[in-house]
N, C-alpha and C positions, 0 to 999 in steps of 0.2 A: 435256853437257846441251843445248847450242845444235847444230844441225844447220846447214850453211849456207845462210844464208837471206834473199833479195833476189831479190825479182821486179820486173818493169818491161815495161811496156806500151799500148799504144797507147788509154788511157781521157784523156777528155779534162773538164776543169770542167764541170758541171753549172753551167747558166747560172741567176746569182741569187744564188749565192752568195757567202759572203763571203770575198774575196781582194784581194789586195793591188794587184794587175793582170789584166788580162785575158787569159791567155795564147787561144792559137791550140788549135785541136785539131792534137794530137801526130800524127805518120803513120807512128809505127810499126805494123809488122803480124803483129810474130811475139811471141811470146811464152815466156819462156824456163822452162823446169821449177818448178815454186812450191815453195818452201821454206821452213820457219819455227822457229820454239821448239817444241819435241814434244811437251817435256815439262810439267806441271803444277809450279808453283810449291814449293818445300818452303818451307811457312809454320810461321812458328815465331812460338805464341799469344804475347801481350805481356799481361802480367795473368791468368792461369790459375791459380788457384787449389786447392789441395788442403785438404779438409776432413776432420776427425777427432773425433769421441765417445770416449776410450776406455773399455775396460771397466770401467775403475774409478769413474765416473758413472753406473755400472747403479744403477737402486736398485732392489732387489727385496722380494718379497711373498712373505709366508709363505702355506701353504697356509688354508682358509676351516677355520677350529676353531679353528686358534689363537689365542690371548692377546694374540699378538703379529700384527697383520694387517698390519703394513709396519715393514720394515727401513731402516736409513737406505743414505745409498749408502756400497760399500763401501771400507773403511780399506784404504790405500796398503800394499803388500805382503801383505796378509789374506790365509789362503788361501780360495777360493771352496765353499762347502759347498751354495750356491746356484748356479741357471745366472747367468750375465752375459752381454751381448753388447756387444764395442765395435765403434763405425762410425768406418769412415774411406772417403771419395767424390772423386768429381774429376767433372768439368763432360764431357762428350762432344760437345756439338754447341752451338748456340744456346739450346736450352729442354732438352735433355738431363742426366742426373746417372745415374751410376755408382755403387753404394755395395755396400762388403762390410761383411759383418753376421757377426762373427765370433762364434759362438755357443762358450761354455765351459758342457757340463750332465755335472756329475760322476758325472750315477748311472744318465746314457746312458737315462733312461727317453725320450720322444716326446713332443715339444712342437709345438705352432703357431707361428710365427714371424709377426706380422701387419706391415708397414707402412702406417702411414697420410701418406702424401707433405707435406698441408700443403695441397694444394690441395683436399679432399674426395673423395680418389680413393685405395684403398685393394689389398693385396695381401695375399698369405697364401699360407703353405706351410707344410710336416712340417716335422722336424728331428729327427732320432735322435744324441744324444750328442753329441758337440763336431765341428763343421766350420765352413767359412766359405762366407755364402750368398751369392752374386750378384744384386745389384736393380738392375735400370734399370728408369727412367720419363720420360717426356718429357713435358714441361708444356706447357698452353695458352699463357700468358703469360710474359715476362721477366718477373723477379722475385727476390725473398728469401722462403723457404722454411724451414720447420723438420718434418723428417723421423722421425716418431716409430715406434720398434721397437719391439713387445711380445713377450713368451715365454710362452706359458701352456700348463697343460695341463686335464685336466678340473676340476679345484680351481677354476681361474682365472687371472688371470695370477701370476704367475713374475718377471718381469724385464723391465723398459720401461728404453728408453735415449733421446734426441734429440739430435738433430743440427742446426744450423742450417748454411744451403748457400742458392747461389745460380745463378744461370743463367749461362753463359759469354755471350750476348748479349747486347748492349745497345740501348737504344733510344732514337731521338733525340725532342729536347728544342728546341723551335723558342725562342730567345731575340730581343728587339728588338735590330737594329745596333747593340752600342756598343764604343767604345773603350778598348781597356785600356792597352794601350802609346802612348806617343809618345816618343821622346827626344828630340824639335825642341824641347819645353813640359817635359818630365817627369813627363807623365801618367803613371801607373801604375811610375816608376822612381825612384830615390835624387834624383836633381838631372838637371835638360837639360845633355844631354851624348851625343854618338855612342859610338857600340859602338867599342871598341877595335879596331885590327886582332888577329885572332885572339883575341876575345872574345866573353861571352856576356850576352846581355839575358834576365834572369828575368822572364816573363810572370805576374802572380798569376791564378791561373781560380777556385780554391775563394774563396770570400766575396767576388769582385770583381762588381760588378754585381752580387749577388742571383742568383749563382750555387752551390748549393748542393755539401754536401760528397759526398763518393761518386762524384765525377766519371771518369771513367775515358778520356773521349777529349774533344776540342774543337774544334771549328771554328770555325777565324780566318781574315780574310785580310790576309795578314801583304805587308807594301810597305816596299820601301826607298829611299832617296832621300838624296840627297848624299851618291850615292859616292865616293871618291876614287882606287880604284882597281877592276880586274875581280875577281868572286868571285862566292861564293854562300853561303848562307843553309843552313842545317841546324835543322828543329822537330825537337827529341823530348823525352820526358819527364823532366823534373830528376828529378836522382838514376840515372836511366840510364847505361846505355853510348852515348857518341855516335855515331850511325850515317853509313855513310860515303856516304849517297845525299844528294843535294839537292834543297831546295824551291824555291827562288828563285832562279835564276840573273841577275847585272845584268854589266853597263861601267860604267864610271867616266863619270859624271853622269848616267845613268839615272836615273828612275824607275821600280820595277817592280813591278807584285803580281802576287799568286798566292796562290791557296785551300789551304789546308791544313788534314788534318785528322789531328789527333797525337795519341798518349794523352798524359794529365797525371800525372806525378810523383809519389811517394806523399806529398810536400809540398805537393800542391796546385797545381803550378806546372807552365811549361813552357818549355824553354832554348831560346832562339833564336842559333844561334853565328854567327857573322862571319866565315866561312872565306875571310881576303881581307886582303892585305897592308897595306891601309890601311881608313880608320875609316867607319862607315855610320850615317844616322839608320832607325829601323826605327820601322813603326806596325803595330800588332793590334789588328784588330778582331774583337769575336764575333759569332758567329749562330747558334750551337748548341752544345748538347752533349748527350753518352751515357753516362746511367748504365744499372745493372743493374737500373729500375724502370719497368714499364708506361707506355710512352706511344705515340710513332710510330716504327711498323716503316717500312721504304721499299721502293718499287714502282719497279723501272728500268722506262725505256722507250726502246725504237728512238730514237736521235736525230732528232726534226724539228723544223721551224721554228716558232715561233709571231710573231715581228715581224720587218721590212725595212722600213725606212720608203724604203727605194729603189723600194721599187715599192708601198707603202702597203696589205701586209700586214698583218693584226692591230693596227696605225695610221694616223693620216694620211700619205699621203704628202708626201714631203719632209723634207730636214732636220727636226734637232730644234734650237728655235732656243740660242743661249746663255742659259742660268738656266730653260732650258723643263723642265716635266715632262709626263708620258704617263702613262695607264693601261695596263695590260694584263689584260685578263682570263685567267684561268690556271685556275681550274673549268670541267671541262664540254668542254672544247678538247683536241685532239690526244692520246685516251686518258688524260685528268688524269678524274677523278672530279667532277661535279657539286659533291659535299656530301663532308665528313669531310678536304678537304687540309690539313693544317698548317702544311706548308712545300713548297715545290719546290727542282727541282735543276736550274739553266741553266748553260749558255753564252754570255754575255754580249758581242757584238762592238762597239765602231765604228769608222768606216772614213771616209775623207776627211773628219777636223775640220778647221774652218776655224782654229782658233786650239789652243795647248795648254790642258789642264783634265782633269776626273776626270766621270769618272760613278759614279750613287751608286742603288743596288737599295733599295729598302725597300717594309715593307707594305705594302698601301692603307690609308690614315686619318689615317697618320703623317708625321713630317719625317725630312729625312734628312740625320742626323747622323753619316753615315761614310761612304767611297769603298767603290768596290770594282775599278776601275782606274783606270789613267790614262794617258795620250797625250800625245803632241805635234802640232803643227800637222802635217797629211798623213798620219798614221801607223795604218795597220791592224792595231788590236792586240785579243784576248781574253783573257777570264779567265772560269772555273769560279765558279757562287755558288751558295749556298742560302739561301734567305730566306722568314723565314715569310710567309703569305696571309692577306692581310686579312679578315674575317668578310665581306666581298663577294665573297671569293672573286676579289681582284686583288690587283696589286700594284703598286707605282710605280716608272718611274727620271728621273732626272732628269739634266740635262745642265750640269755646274757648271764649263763653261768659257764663254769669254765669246763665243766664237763657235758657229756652227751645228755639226752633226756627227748622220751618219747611223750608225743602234743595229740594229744585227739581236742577235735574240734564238732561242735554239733549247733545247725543253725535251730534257730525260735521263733526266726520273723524278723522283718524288713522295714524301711522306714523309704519313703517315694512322695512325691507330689500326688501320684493320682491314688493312694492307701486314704481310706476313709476314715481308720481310729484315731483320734484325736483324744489326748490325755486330758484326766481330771484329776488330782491332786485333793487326795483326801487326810482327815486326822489319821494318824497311824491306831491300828485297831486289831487286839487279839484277836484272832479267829479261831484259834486250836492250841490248849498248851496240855501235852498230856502225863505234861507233873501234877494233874488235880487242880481241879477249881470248883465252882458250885455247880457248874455243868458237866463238868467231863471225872468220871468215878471209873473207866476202864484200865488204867494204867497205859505203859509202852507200849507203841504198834510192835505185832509179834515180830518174831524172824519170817521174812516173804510175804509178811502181809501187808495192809494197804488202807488206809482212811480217804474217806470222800468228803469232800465240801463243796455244799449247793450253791457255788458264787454266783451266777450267773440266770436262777430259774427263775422264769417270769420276767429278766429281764434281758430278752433278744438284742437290744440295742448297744450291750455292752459286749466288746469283743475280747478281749484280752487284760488280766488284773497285775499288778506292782506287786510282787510280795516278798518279803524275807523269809525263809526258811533257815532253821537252826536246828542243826540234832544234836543231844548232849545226854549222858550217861550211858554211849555205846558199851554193846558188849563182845563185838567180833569187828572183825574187817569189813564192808562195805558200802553201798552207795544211795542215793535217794533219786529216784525219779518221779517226775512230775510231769502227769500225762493227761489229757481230756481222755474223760469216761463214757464212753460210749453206753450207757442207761440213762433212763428219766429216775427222777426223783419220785416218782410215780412207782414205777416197778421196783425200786427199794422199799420201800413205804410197806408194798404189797407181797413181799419174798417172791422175788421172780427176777430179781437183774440177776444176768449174767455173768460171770467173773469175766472182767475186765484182760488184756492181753498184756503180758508183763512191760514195763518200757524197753526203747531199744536207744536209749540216751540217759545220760546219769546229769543230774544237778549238782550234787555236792559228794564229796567222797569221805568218809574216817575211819580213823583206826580206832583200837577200844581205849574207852574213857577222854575218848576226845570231845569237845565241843565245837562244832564248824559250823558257822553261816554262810549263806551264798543267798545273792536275789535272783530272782527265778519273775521273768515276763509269762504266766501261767495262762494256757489255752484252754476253753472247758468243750466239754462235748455238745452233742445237740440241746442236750438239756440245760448247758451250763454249768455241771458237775466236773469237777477237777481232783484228780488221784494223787494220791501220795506213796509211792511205793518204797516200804525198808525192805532193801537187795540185800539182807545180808542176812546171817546164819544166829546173829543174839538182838536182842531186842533193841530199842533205842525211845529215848522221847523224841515228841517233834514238837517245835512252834512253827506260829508260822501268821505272820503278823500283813496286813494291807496299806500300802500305802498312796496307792489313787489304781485306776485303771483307766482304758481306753474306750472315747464312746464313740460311735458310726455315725447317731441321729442326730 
């Protein structure tokens, strides 16, 4: 599946950004053959659903004369003296549905077969004697649907059947920050008490907060603290199979977060495991969720900046002081839409705190009653958030350590009523581990170089993909960006893409021998191709694992 793939070349930090140190521009001059993932992901849906009417819920109609103008529906094993049709369907895309209409008409005379979708949008065909018909339809909106069949002939109808069906995407659901888990208190668990080694923390989502039922994915950003030993952290939905990829990776007396966005359980719930020899306190908090009902699709967008208070960016310059908040304006800026945002999607950094503390993302209007990372004194660290927009069309962060600390901010994409991506929630699935596997024999992405992966070729209708990125066995100071690649998969194949333009936004930040996660909402180029770039001056491994993406169709 993997081709081998590590490039490395003489691109140097784009000055401004956020990193951990300042390296030199690099003087390398040559640049070696570009290699990457080739291939497109094999996504396998999580919650895909099959729907079925069968025949024996036809209720059919005698012809217009008769006595008898309606039949009841027909008794279990009866034999059919009337046509019948049963439906059974399945979801094909984000607003797509599939349905066979298997018609039984005993006396082979030529019927009309009409469906009416549900939405006001109707079809019709012949049918001569018993077959099965093929219908697709693709809906304006996610939603819940009931699909009605009729059979009639010049009489009248014949034989009506329905079906109720729903959209395979979903659409998010902008929630206020609150807290569901804590084991430090016992928010949201049995009694305060750490996570077992090799245990698991049930998150409740359905009726927590005035979260409603029907949920199907959720976004937390899940943080751990007082560890006692190295490990990592596994979301996925109770009742599940446990998947073997990771969200959180920590050491022992970290602090860490990371955004996570997981399907929920058909309990309602979501399992947080503790893959880690000794015992961890874990906190969750929400900021969304996707059901299968009309609200906001999401709009990626190119990574770029919107605050540095280093150089007094889309804020005042200079530190933010301790217990200080900012605004930020997020309407109208950097491709965000004026009117209709509900939520955004950042990357959240800061860099040289003077003391350790948390920063905390929330509306404009509101307080902020939850983190979204956290640091130590000196330390350059990020994290992924989504957080709804305040009816001003901002949003706040505030700075809850007691010392100063400089916040760059970089948007990724928007979430709105009239945004067409609609998430699909897939098995979580390596795509790139470049500690070795049966596919991948190059070692660490060099210093400045950059691996590609073909997410998106072949398939235009996906917009934007869910992923975790992890870098671990760093060997210098800096950062990871993750950019759409301006080549085909074509002109790689054939030595002629272009080198790529270095990023001008950072995803996750380390020092040497660290391990950091961050999720990253990844936009691919025209081809669908998405970059990885190590900003930094010694080499690093990367994973980088998928856990659904957005579809348009």
């Amino acid at each position: 599946m993997l081709s081998a793939a590590v490039i490395a070349a003489g691109v140097g930090l784009i000055p401004g950004l956020a990193h951990a140190a300042d390296p030199v521009q690099p003087t390398k001059s040559s640049k070696p053959d570009a290699h990457g993932v080739d291939s497109t992901p094999d996504l396998t849906e999580v919650g895909q659903q099959k729907f079925s009417s069968p025949a024996e819920r036809t209720v059919r109609f005698a012809p217009k004369g008769n006595a008898k103008s309606k039949a009841a529906p027909q008794a279990d094993g009866a034999v059919a003296a009337d046509p019948t049709v049963g439906l059974s369907g399945w979801g094909t895309s984000a607003r797509g549905v599939h349905i066979d209409a298997a018609v039984t008409n005993p006396d082979s005379t030529l019927l009309s077969l009409s469906v009416e979708w549900g939405d006001g949008s109707t079809d019709q065909f012949n049918v001569y004697g018993s077959e099965t018909v093929p219908l697709q339809h693709s809906y304006k909106d996610i939603g819940y649907y009931t699909a009605k069949v009729t059979l009639s002939d010049n009489s009248g109808a014949r034989a009506v059947n329905t079906m109720d069906l729903w959209t395979l995407g979903s659409d998010f659901t902008p929630h206020t920050p609150t807290r569901l888990l804590d084991t430090r208190d016992g928010t949201g668990a049995p009694k305060a008490a750490k996570v077992a080694a090799f245990g698991t923390a049930k998150v409740k989502i359905e009726g927590a907060a005035k979260i409603p039922a029907g949920v199907n994915a959720v976004v937390l950003n899940v943080t751990v603290t007082n560890a006692t030993s190295s490990g990592h952290i596994t979301a996925y939905g109770s009742g599940d199979d446990r998947p073997t990829s990771s969200n959180v990776n920590y050491n022992a007396g970290q602090t860490v977060p990371n955004l996570v966005i997981v399907p929920v359980g058909a309990d309602g719930h979501v399992d947080l495991y503790n893959h880690s020899g000794g015992t961890v306190d874990l906190i969750a908090d929400v900021t969304g969720y996707f059901t299968h009902t009309s609200s906001s699709g999401y709009t990626p967008l190119a990574p770029s900046r919107l605050v540095d208070t280093r150089s007094g960016l889309g804020a005042k310059k200079g530190q933010v002081p301790g217990a200080g908040t900012f605004g930020v304006q997020i309407a109208g800026r950097n491709n965000v839409p004026s009117t209709g945002v509900t939520a955004v999607a950042l990357n959240v950094t800061v860099t040289e705190p003077k003391s350790e503390g948390h920063l905390s993302v929330f509306p404009s209007g509101q307080q902020a009653t939850t983190s979204n990372l956290n640091f130590s004194a000196g330390q350059t660290i990020a994290n992924a958030v989504i957080v709804p927009v305040g009816k001003d069309g901002k949003i706040s962060v505030r700075n809850g350590a007691w010392g100063a600390t400089d916040v760059i901010v970089d948007v990724v994409g928007f979430y709105s009523p009239d945004s067409e991506g609609a998430y699909r929630p897939v098995q979580p699935e390596r795509l790139l581990d470049t500690r070795g596997d049966a596919d991948w024999d190059s070692g660490p992405l060099d210093d400045f170089g950059y691996a590609y992966i073909a997410l998106g070729h072949n398939r235009p209708h996906e917009t934007s993909w869910v992923l975790n990125t992890t870098v671990t066995d760093t060997k210098a100071n800096g950062f990871l960006g993750v950019v759409p690649d301006p080549n085909t998969l074509y002109a790689y194949e054939n030595d002629f893409a272009s080198w790529p333009p270095a990023p001008t936004s950072s995803t996750l930040n380390w020092t040497p021998g660290k391990t950091v996660p961050n999720l990253v909402q990844a936009t691919g180029g025209p081809d669908g191709l998405v970059d990885f770039f190590n900003q930094s001056y010694g080499s690093t491994h990367l994973i980088v694992d998928i856990f659904g993406y957005y579809d348009k169709s």
